[in-house]
N, C-alpha and C positions, 0 to 999 in steps of 0.2 A: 361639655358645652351646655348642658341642661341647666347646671347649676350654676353658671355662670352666668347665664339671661337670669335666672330663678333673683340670685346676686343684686343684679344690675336693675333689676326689677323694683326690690327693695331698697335699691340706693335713693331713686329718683322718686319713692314715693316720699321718703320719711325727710331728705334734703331742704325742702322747702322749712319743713318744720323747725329744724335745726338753723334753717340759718334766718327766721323771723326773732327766737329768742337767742341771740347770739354774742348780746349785753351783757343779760347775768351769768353769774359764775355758773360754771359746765358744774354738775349733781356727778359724781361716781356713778353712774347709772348712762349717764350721756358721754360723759369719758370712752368707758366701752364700747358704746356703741358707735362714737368715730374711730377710734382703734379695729373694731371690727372692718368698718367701712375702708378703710384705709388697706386693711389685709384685702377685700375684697378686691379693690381695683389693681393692686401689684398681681392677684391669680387671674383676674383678666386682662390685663397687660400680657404679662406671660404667654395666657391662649392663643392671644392675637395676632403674637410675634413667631407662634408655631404654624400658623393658618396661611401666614405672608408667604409667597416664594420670592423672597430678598435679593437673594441669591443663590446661583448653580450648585457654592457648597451646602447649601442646607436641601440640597433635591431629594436626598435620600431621606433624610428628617421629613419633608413632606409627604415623600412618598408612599412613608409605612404610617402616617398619620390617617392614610387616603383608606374608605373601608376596602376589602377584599372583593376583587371580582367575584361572582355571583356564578360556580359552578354546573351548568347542568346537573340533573341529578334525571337517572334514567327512571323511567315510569314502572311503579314495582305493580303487577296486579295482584290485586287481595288472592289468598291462597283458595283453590278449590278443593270443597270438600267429595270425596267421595272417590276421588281419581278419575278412571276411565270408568266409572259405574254411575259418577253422574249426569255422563251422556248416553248410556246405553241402557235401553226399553225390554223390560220383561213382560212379552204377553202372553195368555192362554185361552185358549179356546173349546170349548166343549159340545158337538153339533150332535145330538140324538133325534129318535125319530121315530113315532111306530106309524106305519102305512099299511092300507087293508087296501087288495084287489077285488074287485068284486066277480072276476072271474075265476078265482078262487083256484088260481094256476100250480097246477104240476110242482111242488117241489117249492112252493111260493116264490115265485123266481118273478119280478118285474121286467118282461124284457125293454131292453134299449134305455137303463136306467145309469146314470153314470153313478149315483152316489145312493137313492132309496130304494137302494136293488131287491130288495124281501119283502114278503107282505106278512102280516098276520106276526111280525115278530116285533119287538122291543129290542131296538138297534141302537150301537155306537157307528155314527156316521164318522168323526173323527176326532178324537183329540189332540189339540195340537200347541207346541211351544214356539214363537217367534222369540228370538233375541237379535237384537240389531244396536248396531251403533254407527248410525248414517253419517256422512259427511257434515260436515259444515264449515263453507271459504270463510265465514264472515268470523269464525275462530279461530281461523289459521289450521284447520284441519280440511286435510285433501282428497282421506281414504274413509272407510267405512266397511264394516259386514254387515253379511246375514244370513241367519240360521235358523230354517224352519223344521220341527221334529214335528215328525208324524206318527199316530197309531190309528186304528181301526179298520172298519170298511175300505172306506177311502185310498188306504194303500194298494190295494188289489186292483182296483180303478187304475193308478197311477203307477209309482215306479216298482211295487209287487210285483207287476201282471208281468207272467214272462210272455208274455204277446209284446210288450216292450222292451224289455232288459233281457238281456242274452245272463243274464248272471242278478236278478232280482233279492234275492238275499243281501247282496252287499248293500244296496241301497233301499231296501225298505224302507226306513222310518225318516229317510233322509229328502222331502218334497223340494225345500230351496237352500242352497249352501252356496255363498259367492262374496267374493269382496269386491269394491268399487275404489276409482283410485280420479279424482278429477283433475284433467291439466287445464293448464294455463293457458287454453290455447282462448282467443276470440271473449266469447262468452260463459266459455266454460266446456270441455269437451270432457264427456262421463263415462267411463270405461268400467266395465263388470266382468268377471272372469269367475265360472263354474256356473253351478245348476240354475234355473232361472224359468220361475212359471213362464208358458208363452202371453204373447199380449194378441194370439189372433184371436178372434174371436170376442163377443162384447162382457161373455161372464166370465168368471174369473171361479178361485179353489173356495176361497170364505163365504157362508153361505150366510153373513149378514149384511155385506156388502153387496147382497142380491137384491133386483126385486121379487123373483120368486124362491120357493124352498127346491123342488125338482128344479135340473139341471135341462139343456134345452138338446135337441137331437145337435145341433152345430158343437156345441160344448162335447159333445159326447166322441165326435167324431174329427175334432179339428186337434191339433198337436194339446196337450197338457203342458207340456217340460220340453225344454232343450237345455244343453251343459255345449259350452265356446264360451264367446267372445260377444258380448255385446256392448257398441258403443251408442251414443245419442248427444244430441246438439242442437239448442235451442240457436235455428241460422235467423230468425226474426223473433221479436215479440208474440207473434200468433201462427208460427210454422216451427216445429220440432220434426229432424231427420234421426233415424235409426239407424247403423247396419249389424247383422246380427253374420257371426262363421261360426257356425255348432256342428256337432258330430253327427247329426238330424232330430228327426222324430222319435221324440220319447227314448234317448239314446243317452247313458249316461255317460256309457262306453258305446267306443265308433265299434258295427261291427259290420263293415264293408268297406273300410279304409277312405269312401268321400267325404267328402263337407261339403255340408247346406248351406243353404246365402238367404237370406232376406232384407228389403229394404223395408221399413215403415216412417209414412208421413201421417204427422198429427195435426192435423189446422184447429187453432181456437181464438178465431178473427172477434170472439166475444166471450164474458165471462159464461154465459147462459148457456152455449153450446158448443159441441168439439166434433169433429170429422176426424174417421184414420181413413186411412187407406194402407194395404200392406200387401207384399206379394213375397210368397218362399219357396223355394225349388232348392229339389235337391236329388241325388240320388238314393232312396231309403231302401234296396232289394240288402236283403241279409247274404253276408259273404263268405259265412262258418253257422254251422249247424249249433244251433246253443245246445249245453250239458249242463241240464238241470236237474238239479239234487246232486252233485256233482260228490263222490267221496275223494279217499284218498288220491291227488294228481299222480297220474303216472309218469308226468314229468318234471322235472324242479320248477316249478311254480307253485303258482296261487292255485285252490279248485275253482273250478267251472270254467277256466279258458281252453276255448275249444280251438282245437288244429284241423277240422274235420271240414274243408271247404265244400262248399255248394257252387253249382255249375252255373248258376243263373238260369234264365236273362237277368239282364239289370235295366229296371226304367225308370225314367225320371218321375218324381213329384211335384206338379207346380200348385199353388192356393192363389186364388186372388180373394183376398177378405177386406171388409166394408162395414161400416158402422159407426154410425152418428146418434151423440145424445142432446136432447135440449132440456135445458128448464123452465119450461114455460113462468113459472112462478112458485111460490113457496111450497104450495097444494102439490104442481101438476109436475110429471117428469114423463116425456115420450123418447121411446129408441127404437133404431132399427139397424138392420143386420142384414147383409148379404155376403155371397158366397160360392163364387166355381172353383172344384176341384176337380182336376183330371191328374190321372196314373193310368200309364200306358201300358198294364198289364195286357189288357186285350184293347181292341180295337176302337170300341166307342163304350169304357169305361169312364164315368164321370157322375160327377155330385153338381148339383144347383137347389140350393134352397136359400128360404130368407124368412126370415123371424121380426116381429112388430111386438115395440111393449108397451106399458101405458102403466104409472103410479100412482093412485091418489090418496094424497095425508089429509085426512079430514079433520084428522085433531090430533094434535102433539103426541100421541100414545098411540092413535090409531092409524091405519091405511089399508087400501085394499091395491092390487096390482093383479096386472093379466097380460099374459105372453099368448099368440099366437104365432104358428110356422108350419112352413110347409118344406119337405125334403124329396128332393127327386133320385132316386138312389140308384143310377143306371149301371148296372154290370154289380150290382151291389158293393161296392167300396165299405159299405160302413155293416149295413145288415147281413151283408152276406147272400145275398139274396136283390134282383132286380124289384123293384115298388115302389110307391109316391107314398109318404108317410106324412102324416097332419096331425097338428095334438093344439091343444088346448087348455090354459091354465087360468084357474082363476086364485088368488090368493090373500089373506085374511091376517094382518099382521097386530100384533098386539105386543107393544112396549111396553111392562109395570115401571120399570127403572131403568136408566142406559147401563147394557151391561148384560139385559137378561131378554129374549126374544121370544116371543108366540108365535106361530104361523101356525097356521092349518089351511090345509087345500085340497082343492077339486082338480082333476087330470084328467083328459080324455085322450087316448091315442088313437087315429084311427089308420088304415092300409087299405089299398086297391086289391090285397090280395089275403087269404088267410096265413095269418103271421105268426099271433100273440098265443102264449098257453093259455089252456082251457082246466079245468077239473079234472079231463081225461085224458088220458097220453094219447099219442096221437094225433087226435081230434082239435085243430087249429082256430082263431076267431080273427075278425076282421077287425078287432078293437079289443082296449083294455079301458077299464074305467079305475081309479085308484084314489082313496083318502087317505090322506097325511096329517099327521100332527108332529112338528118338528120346535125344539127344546133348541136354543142356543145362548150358550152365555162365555161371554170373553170381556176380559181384565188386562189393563196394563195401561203404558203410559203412552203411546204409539197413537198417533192421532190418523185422520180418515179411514181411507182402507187398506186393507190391509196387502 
């Protein structure tokens, strides 16, 4: 067809021309050129008469004249590089610290410290490896892990302490280990299964994601870790539901056969600010005697599972924890925290305290933060010991580059009763006073907190 207008084209321009001198004898030159003209209209003759539907017998002649249906062709996505490793985040952490008591305690021991437990030493707080590879619906992926490796200090704090773990060897170095699987339900319902920091309480294990370097008596005393089942469900825009069934506190193995429950609500009716609320009960009395340093089993199993039961009693654990963050603005960030716990070991055993913090970024590099709290520690739940404990933080943050952190701080702990080491065994003080200098630097690709 192209060539055939192209043709016709030139027919009707050069005709006029041809038929004004049409007297004198035709030139060999113009000869040609109607012989050409001539061939042209017999091939568009031809075209015109394949174009026609004449007749039903030529329908198959038109049909295959007709271009080809226009196939879909299914949407190839450009190939990804890297496979599963170009969704999955390598991060590390490095937290050190050296802190001076000024009471110049026994064995430099900081009491009630969860994480700058030493004075007068040059400490690894913890070093730590995150690997994750989080969900994403909007990729058509529905699952996700995550695996946190731990060393240092910090592990004796956490799942080390056989005050926790009936069998703390196996999971030492192991802080969070869990996969996530999101269904289809609603808006999404998010299911995690194994080890999994607790969310009571408002600090958290990463100590950049702090406002201060020490850790707060509630942190110290509230669940670290549970290993179950935890689901979540954004039921509105500004109200997130939890339910959590785990083995309990700080349990990575059940070792009393119950399971703990918790629900938690999160309201964030604003970008600026968010509210939980959260409550967990559970039965947490140990139900076998743990076997630690455990040798050879003397029966075909694994060491350190213990046959050796305990008579009880057994009482229940209830938390109710509380705590709201605002932003007031770029500068200013305020929190608070509250908290009753009762275990019904004895009769009027119970916890009530509450903690107040306050940020201020005065310059891209700098900020300074202060925690205040007061712990009522009745039947001694956390100290060991009946007291009302108050402490005091002030803290000094310096960023050279994101990535690398300065802190240095000032502590004050104070008790109704004498509590804290002193110089001389023995011989107890009513307060500890402590300076810190604490080192952190973490890399990877893992955005917020951690």
């Amino acid at each position: 067809m192209p060539h055939a207008k192209l043709y016709l084209n030139i027919f009707l321009v050069i005709s006029p021309l041809l038929a004004a001198d049409a007297d004198p004898p035709l030139t060999p030159r113009e000869q040609r050129m109607l012989e050409r003209i001539d061939t042209l209209e017999q091939r568009l003759a031809a075209i015109e008469s394949r174009l026609t539907p004449a007749a039903p017998a030529t329908a198959a002649a038109v049909t295959q004249a007709q271009p080809s249906p226009v196939v879909p062709v299914p949407e190839v996505k450009p190939p990804q590089t890297g496979g599963f490793l170009s969704d999955t985040t390598f991060n590390m952490t490095l937290d050190g610290y050296y802190a001076y008591n000024f009471n110049q305690p026994v064995g430099q021991v900081n009491l009630l410290r969860a994480y700058d437990v030493l004075s007068n030493s040059f400490s690894l707080n913890q070093a730590t490896m995150v690997i994750e590879r989080a969900p994403d619906v909007a990729a058509g992926r529905r699952f996700g892990v995550r695996v946190d490796l731990q060393y240092g200090q910090a592990t004796e704090t956490l799942q080390g302490n056989p005050a926790n773990e009936p069998r703390p060897q196996v999971y030492r170095p192991v802080f969070q280990a869990y996969g996530t699987y999101i269904l289809p339900v609603g808006s999404g319902l998010t299911v995690d299964f194994g080890k999994w920091s607790s969310a009571l309480g408002i600090e958290n294990n990463y100590t950049k994601d702090q406002m201060n370097y020490s850790r707060s008596y509630l942190f110290n005393f509230l669940p670290f870790y549970h290993f179950g089942f935890r689901t979540s469900y954004n039921a509105t825009p500004w109200l997130n539901v939890s339910y959590w069934l785990v083995n309990g506190v700080q349990q990575s193995e059940d070792f009393n056969s119950n399971k703990s429950q918790a629900v938690l609500l999160t309201f964030k009716p604003a970008k600026s600010w968010s509210w939980n609320v959260n409550y967990y009960t559970g039965i947490e009395n140990r139900s076998y005697a743990p076997d630690l340093n455990p040798g050879i089993p003397t029966l075909p199993t694994q060491p350190g599972l213990s046959t050796t039961v305990l008579p009880g009693p057994f009482h229940r654990l209830q938390i109710l924890d509380s705590y709201a963050t605002w932003n007031v603005n770029p500068k200013w960030t305020l929190a608070i925290e509250g908290d009753y716990v009762v275990h019904h070991e004895t009769t009027d055993a119970h916890v009530s305290a509450g903690a107040a913090y306050a940020r201020y970024q005065f310059a891209p590099k700098f900020a300074f933060a202060g925690r205040g709290e007061y712990f009522s520690d009745r039947g001694g739940l956390f100290s060991g010991s009946t007291q009302a404990l108050k402490e005091g933080t002030l803290t000094f943050d310096y960023l050279p580059v994101d990535g690398f952190l300065m802190r240095a701080e000032w502590r004050r702990d104070f008790s109704n009763r004498p509590f804290f080491l002193s110089s001389s065994p023995g011989i107890l003080n009513n307060e500890q006073t402590t300076a810190t200098l604490g080192l952190v630097w973490w890399f990877g690709a893992k955005q917020g907190s951690w």
